[in-house]
Every structure is written in structure tokens, then in C-alpha cells.
TIBANU-760819 format. One record per residue (C-alpha): residue number from 1; residue in one letter; x, y, z. Coordinates in steps of 0.02 Angstrom, whole numbers, m for minus. Each point is the difference from the previous one (the first is absolute). Layout:
rec resi=NUM; resn=a; u=X; v=Y; w=Z
...
This chain:
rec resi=1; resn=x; u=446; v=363; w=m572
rec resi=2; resn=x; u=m97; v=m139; w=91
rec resi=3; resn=x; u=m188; v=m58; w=m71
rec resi=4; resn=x; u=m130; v=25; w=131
rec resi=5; resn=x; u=m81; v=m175; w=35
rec resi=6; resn=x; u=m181; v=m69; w=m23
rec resi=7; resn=x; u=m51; v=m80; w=184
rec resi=8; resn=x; u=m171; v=30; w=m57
rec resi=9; resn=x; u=m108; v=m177; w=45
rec resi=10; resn=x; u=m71; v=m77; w=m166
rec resi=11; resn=x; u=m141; v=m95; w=m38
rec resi=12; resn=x; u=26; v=m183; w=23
rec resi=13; resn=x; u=m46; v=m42; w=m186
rec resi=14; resn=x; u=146; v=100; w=m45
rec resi=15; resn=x; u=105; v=m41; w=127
rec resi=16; resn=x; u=101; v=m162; w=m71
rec resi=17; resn=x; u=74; v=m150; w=105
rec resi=18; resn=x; u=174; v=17; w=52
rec resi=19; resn=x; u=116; v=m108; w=109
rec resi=20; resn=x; u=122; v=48; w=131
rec resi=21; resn=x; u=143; v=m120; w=34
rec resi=22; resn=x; u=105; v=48; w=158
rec resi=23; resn=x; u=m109; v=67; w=186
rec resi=24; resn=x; u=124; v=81; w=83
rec resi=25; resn=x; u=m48; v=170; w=73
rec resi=26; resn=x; u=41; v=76; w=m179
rec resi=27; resn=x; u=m91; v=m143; w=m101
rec resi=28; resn=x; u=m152; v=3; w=118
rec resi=29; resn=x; u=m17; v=163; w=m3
rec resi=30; resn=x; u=m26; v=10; w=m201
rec resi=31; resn=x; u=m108; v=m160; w=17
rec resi=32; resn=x; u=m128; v=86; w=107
rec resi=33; resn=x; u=17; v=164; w=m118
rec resi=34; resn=x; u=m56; v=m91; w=m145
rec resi=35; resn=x; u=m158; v=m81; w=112
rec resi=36; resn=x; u=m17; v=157; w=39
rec resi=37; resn=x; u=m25; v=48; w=m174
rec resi=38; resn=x; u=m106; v=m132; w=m45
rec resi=39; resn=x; u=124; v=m112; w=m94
rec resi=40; resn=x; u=m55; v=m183; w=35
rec resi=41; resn=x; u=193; v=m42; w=90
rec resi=42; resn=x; u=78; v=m175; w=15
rec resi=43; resn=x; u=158; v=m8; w=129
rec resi=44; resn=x; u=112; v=m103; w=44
rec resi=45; resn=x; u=138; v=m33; w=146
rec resi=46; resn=x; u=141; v=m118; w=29
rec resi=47; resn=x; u=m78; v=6; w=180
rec resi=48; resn=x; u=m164; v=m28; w=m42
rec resi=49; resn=x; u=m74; v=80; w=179
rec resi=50; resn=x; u=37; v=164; w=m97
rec resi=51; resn=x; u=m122; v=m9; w=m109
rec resi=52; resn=x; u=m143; v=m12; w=129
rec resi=53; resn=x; u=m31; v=206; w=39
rec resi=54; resn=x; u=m14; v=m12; w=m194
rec resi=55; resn=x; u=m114; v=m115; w=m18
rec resi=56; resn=x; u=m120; v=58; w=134
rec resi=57; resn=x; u=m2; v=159; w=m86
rec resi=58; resn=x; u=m41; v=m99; w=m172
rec resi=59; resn=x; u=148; v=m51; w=m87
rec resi=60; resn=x; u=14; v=m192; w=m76
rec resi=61; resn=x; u=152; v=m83; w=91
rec resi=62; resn=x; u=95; v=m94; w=m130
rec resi=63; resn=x; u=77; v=m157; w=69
rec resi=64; resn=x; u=159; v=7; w=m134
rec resi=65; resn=x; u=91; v=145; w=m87
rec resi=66; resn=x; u=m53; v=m92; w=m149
rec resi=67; resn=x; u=m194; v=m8; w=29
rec resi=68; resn=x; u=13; v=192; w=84
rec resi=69; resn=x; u=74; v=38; w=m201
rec resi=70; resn=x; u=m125; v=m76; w=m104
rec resi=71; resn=x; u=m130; v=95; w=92
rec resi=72; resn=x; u=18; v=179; w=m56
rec resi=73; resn=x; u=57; v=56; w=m164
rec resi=74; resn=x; u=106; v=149; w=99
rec resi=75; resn=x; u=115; v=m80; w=128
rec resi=76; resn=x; u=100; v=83; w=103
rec resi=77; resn=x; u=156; v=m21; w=131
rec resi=78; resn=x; u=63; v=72; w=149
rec resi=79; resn=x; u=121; v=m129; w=94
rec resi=80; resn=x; u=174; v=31; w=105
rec resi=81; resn=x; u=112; v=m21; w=m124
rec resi=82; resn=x; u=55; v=m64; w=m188
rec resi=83; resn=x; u=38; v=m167; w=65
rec resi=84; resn=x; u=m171; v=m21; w=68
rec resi=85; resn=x; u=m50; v=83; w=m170
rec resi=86; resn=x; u=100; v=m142; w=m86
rec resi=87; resn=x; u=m59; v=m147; w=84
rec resi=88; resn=x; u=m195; v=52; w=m10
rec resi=89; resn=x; u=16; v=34; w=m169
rec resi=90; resn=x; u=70; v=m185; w=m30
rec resi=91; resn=x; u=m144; v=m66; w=79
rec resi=92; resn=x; u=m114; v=105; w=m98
rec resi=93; resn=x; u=58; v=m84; w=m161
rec resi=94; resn=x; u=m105; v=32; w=m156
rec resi=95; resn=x; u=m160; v=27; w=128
rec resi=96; resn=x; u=58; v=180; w=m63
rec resi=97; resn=x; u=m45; v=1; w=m207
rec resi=98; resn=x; u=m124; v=132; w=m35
rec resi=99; resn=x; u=34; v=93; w=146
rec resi=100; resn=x; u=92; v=174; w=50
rec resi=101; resn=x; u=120; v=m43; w=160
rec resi=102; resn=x; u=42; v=171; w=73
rec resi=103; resn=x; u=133; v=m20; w=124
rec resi=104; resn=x; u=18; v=123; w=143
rec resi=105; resn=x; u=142; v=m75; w=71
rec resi=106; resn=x; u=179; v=88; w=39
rec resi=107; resn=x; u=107; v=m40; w=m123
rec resi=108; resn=x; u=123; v=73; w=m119
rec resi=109; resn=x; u=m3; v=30; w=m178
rec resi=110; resn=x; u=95; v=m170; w=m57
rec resi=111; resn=x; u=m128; v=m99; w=123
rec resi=112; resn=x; u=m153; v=101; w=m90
rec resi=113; resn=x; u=77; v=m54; w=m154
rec resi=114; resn=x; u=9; v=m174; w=29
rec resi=115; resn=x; u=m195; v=m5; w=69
rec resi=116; resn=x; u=m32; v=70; w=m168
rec resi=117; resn=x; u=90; v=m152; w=m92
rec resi=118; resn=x; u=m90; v=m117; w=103
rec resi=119; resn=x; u=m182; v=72; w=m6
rec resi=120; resn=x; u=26; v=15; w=m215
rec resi=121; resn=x; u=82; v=m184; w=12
rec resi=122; resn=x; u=m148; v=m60; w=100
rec resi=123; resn=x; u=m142; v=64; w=m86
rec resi=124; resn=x; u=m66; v=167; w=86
rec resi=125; resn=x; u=m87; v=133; w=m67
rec resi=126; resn=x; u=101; v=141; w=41
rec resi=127; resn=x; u=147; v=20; w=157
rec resi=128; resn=x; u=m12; v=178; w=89
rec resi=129; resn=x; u=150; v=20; w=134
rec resi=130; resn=x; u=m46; v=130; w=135
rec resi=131; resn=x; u=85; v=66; w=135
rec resi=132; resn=x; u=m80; v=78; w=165
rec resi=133; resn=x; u=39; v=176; w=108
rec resi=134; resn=x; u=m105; v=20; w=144
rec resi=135; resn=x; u=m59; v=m115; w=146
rec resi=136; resn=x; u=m156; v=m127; w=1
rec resi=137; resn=x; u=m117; v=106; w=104
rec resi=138; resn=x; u=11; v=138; w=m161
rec resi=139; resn=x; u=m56; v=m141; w=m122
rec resi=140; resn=x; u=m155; v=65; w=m104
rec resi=141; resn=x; u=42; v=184; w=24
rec resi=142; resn=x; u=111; v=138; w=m110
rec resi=143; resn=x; u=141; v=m6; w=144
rec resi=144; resn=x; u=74; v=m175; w=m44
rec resi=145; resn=x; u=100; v=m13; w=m196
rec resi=146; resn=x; u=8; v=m122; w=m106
rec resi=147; resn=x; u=113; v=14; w=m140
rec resi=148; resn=x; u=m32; v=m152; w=m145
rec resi=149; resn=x; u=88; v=m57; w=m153
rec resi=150; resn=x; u=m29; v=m133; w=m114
rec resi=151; resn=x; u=m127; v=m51; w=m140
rec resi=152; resn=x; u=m98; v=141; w=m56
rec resi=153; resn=x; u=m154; v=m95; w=m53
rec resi=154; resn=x; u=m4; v=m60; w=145
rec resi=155; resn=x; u=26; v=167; w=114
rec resi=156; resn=x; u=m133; v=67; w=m114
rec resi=157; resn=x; u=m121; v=m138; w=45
rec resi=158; resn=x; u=6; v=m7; w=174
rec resi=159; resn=x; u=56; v=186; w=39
rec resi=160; resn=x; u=m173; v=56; w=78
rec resi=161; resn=x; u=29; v=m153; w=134
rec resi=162; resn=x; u=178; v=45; w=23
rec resi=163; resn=x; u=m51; v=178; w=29
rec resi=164; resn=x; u=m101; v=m54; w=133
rec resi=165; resn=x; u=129; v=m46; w=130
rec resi=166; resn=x; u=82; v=168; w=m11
rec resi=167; resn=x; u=94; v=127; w=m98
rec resi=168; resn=x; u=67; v=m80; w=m164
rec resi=169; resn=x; u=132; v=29; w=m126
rec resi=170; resn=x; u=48; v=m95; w=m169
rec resi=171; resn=x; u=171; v=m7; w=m30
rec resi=172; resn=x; u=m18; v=m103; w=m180
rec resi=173; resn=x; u=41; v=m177; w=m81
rec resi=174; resn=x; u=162; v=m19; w=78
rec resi=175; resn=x; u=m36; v=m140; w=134
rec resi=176; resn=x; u=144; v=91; w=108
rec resi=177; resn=x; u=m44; v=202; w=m19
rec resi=178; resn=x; u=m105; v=m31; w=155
rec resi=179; resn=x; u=130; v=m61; w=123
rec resi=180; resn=x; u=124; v=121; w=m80
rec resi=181; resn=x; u=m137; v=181; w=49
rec resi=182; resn=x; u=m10; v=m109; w=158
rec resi=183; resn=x; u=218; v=m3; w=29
rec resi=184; resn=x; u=8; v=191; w=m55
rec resi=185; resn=x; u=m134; v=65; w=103
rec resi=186; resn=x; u=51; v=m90; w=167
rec resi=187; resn=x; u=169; v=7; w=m16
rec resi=188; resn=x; u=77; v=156; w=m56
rec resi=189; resn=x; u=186; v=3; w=m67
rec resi=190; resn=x; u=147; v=36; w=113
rec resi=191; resn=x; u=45; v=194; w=36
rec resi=192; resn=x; u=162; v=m31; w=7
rec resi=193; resn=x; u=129; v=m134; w=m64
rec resi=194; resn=x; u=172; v=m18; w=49
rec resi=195; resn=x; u=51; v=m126; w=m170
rec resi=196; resn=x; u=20; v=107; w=m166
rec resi=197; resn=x; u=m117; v=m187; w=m74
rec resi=198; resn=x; u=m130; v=16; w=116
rec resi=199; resn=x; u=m158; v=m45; w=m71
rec resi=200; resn=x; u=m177; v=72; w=72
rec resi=201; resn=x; u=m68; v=m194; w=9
rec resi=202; resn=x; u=151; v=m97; w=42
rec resi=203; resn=x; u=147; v=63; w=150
rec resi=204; resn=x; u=m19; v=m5; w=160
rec resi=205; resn=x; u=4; v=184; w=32
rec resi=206; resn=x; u=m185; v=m32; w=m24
rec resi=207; resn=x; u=m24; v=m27; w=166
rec resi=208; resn=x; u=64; v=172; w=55
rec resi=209; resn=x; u=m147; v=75; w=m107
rec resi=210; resn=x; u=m88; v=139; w=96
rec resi=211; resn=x; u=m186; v=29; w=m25
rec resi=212; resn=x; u=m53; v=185; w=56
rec resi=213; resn=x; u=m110; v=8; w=174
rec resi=214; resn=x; u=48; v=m174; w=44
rec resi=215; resn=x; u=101; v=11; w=156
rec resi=216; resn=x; u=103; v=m141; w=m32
rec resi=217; resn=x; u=42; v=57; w=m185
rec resi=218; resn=x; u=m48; v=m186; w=m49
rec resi=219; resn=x; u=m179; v=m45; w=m80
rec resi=220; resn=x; u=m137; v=m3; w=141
rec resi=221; resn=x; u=m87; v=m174; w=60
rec resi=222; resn=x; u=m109; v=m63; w=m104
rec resi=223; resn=x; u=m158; v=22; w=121
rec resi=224; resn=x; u=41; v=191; w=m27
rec resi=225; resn=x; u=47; v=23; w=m177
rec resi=226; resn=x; u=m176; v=59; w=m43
rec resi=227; resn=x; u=m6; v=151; w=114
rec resi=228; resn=x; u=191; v=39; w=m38
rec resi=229; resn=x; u=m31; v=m11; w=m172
rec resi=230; resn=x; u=m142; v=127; w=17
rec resi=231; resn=x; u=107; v=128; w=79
rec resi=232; resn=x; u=146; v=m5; w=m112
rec resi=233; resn=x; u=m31; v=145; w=m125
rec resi=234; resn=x; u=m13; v=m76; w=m190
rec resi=235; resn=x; u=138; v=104; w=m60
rec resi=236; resn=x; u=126; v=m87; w=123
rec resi=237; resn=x; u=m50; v=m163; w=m35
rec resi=238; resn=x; u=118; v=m130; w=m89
rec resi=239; resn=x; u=m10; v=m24; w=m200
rec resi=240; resn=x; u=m124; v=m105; w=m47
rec resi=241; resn=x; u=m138; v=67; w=134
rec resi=242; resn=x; u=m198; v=15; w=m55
rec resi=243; resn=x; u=38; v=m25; w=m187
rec resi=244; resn=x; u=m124; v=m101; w=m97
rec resi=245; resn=x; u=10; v=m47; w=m182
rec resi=246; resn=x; u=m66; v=98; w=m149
rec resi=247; resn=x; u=m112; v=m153; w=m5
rec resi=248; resn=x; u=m66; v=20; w=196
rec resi=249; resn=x; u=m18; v=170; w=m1
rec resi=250; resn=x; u=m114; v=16; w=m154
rec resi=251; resn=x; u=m112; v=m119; w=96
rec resi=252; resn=x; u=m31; v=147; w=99
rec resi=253; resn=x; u=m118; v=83; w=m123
């Protein structure tokens, strides 16, 4: 069961400040979701000249990660990879007590984890590790997921912003439970396994998984997933496919 999302446009007294770190297509795409919402959004870029369409459009261009940070009390990240995720974050620093760093990142379930130590090490409020299915252009609409796990207070504080970029699911406290929905739902288990040990997550007959309607039997490109994923009837789909937590789907009501 998925949760229908709020896109609904708020007032902009109760629409609260929130950074974006990362403008990729992905990043600025959420950036201008949450202008679009009337969040007052602060963004920032390694290449700075990314940050300009932003800005005209009335975001606050941060100079440093740090300064981007202390501007919002919700902060959140969409870069290329954990590494980049690393080596922000250690420029960051303690500019991050009293705030909730949600990280949007691709990543596994050790790496979400380990953001989680550092966030609670360094002072933030809460850590929220998301994952995302569907493509930029969908940001701010039901047809883009985005499954989160993490702190609960902090889900529960900042779920009506989430909610805004798209269809949302709470996966509870575990830091990991996020990347793991992400794993199960995009990668299905092998259909067949030559080695009497062969685990769903770990041989290499994974690769000769088939997924029904794809005509290469392999998971589609990316760029397509979305409208693959929306013909593939729910009772075929892998394990792990539109299930939300008791906690997420109470939210409902």
C-alpha cells in the first residue's frame, strides 16, 4: 500500500526554511519543488554556476556546505555518490547541531548507518535516510517514491515537507530499512540458481534474474523504470514491493 502525497502549495508562514545540498538534475529539481511550495530554500553547489537558475527563481545561494547547513533547520542531500556524501559532510562539521540532515543519496544500508553515527556524533536533530524511484521531471507529483528510514521524531516533524516532493513511505528507526525496501524492490531475487548455497542477495546468478515484460529479462534503464514499474501487475512484483510500515500507513487516516 503506498500513501497518496500532499503537493498541495502552503502558505508561506507555514512553510519552514529548508536547505538543499547537491544541484544536479535530481537535487535541483527538489530545490525548485520546495520554492515552489513556499519553503524559504538555501542551495548550494560544488560548481557554484549551478546555483544561479535557483537563485533567480528565489533561493539564497550558500557560498559553503557549512553556511548552506546552518540556514534551515531541515537540510537535505542529493549528490552522486557516498563519497561525495562523505566529504561534504566533513566539511559540514558541527554547522549541523539542531538540525535534521535527510540524505537522499544512493547508498546502502551500512553507508545509511554510518550517516546516522555521524549526524548523532555531530549534534543533529534527527538523520532520515531516503532513497528515490522515479526521474527528476516527476519530482512534486504521486508518480516518483520515496521510501525513508531513520529517526521518527524527526520523520514526524518534517513529514508534511517530505510529502511534498512525492509519494512517501516510512520504513522506521532503523537508519538502513530504507536502502534495504530500496534493494528488494529494484532488484528481485534470482529465478533460478545453479549452487545448492545460493543466497537471494549474494551469487552471481543474480545477474541472470528475469523481470517479466522486460525484453532483455534484466531490470530496465533507469530513465524507464517509472513507466515499467507501472505496467508490471502488483501481484508479480518482487517481495518487498509497495509495503509501508504499520507506522506509515496509519498516517493515512
Amino acid at each position: 500500500m503506498t500513501i497518496a502525497s500532499d503537493t498541495t502549495t502552503r502558505p508561506a508562514a507555514e512553510a519552514g526554511p529548508v536547505t538543499v545540498l547537491g544541484l544536479g538534475a535530481m537535487g535541483s529539481a527538489i530545490a525548485r519543488t520546495f520554492l515552489d511550495h513556499g519553503h524559504p530554500t538555501t542551495v548550494w553547489n560544488r560548481t557554484a554556476a549551478k546555483t544561479a537558475p535557483l537563485a533567480d527563481a528565489g533561493a539564497t545561494a550558500a557560498p559553503t556546505a557549512a553556511e548552506a547547513v546552518a540556514a534551515s533547520p531541515l537540510v537535505v542531500v542529493a549528490l552522486l555518490d557516498s563519497a561525495a556524501v562523505e566529504e561534504v559532510l566533513a566539511s559540514v562539521g558541527t554547522a549541523v547541531s539542531g538540525r535534521t540532515l535527510v540524505n537522499l543519496t544512493s547508498g546502502s544500508p551500512s553507508q545509511a548507518r554510518a550517516n546516522e553515527r555521524w549526524a548523532r556524533e555531530h549534534g543533529a536533530a534527527g538523520y532520515l535516510d531516503g532513497k528515490i524511484m522515479g526521474d527528476p521531471p516527476y519530482v512534486g507529483t504521486p508518480d516518483i517514491l520515496f521510501p525513508f528510514s531513520g529517526s521518527d521524531t524527526a520523520f514526524a516533524a518534517h513529514e508534511t515537507t517530505l510529502r511534498e516532493l512525492g509519494t512517501v513511505t516510512y520504513h522506521g528507526e532503523e537508519p538502513g530499512a530504507a536502502a534495504v525496501e530500496f534493494m528488494a524492490q529494484v532488484s528481485p531475487p534470482p529465478t533460478s540458481c545453479s549452487s545448492a548455497t545460493c543466497t537471494p542477495c549474494g551469487c552471481s546468478a543474480k545477474k541472470a534474474s528475469t523481470w517479466p515484460g522486460s525484453p532483455s529479462g534484466s531490470a530496465p534503464p533507469w530513465p524507464s523504470f517509472r513507466r515499467y514499474w507501472a505496467r508490471w501487475p502488483k501481484r508479480s512484483r518482487p517481495v518487498g514491493t509497495g509495503r509501508t510500515s504499520a507506522r506509515s500507513t496509519s498516517r493515512r487516516h
